[in-house]
C-alpha positions in Angstrom: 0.0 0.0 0.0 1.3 3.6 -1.1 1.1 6.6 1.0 -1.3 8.7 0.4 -1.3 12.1 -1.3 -4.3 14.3 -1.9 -4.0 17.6 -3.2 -7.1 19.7 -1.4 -9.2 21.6 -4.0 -10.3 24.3 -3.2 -7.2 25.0 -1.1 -8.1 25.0 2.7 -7.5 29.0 3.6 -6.8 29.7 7.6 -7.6 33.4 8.1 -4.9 35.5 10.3 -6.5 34.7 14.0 -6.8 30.8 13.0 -3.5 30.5 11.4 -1.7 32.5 14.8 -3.8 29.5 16.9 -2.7 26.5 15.0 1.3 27.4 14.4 1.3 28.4 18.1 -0.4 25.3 19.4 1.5 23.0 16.9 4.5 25.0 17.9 4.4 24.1 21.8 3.5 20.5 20.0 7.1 20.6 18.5 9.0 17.2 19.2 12.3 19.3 20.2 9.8 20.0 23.3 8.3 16.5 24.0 5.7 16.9 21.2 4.6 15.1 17.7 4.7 18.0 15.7 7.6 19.9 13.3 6.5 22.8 11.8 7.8 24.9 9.3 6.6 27.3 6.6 5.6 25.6 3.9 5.8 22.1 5.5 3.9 20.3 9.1 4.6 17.1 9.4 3.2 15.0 12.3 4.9 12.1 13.8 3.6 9.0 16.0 4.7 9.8 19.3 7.8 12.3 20.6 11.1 12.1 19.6 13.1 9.8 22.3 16.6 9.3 20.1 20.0 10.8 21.7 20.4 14.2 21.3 17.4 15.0 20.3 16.8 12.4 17.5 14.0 10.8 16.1 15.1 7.5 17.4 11.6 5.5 17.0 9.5 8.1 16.3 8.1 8.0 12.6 6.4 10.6 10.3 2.8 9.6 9.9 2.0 12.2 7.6 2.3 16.1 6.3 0.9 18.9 5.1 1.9 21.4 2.5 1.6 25.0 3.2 1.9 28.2 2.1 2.4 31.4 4.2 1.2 34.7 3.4 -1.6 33.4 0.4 -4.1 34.5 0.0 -3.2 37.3 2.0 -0.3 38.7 4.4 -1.2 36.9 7.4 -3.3 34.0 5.8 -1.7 30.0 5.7 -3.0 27.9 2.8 -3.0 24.5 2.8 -2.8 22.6 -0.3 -1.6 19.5 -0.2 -1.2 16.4 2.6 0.2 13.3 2.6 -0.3 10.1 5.0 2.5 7.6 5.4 2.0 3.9 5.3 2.5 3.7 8.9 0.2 6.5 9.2 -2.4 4.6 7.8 -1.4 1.8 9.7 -2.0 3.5 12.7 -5.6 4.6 11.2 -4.9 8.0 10.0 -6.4 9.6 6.9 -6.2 12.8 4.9 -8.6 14.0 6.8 -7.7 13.1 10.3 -4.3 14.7 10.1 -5.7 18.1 8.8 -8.5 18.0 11.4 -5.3 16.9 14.1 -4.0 20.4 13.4 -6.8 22.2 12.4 -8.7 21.5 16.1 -6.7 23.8 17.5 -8.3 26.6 16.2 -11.8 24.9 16.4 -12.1 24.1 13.1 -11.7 21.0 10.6 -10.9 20.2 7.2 -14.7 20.6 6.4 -15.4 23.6 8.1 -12.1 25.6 6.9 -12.4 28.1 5.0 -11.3 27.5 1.0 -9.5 29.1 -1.6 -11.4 31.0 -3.8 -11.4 29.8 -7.7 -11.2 31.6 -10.5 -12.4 30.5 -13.8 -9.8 29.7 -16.8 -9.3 32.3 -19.5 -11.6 32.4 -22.5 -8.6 32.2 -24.7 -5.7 30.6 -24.9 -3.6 33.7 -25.6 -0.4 31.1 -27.4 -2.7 29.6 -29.5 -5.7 32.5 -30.3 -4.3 35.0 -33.4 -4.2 38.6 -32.4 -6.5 40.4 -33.2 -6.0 43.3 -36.5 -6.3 46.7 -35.6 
């Protein structure tokens, strides 16, 4: 069985006060501090229990899944998230897609439902490479 990778259409959008809550919380989550969680911009990933290697390894600890971000889209102060991805022994251990996002998402009360989404904008009428300019 192959991870899984899902990209999430329409992007889930956290707006400024939920994105502050969920890198803070994930952030006192860290496994440098005892907890599951590494988080970067543009990359969370989630492991199965703290880090309990010497100095400060992994050790047994393994990633169960992560989720792609991007800071400051749509807006300054916004996080998108656009795509995750569940290990084998993530789903193993019975985690989804879902169930990560929602993981990280709780802490701001929400969940990969209820988050807010990207907003999508329809394709060009024309495909400006291919269409012949017009004479004037």
């Amino acid at each position: 069985m192959p991870e899984t990778s899902e990209v999430i259409r329409p992007a889930a959008v956290l707006r400024q006060v939920e994105a502050q809550q969920v890198v803070a919380a994930l952030s006192n989550l860290d496994v440098a501090k005892g907890g599951v969680w590494i988080v970067n911009p543009g990359l969370w990933q989630r492991f199965d229990h703290a880090w309990d290697g010497p100095g400060g390894m992994a050790g047994s600890a393994r990633l169960v899944g992560t989720i792609a971000t991007t800071y400051g889209a749509p807006t300054r102060y916004e996080i998108t998230i656009y795509r995750v991805t569940v290990t084998v022994h993530g789903q193993d251990l019975g985690w989804n897609v879902e169930s990560l996002c929602d993981d990280a998402l709780g802490y701001a009360g929400l969940t990969l439902r209820s988050c807010s989404r990207a907003e999508l904008k329809s394709p060009p009428r024309h495909d400006p490479f291919r269409d012949e300019p017009s004479a004037t």
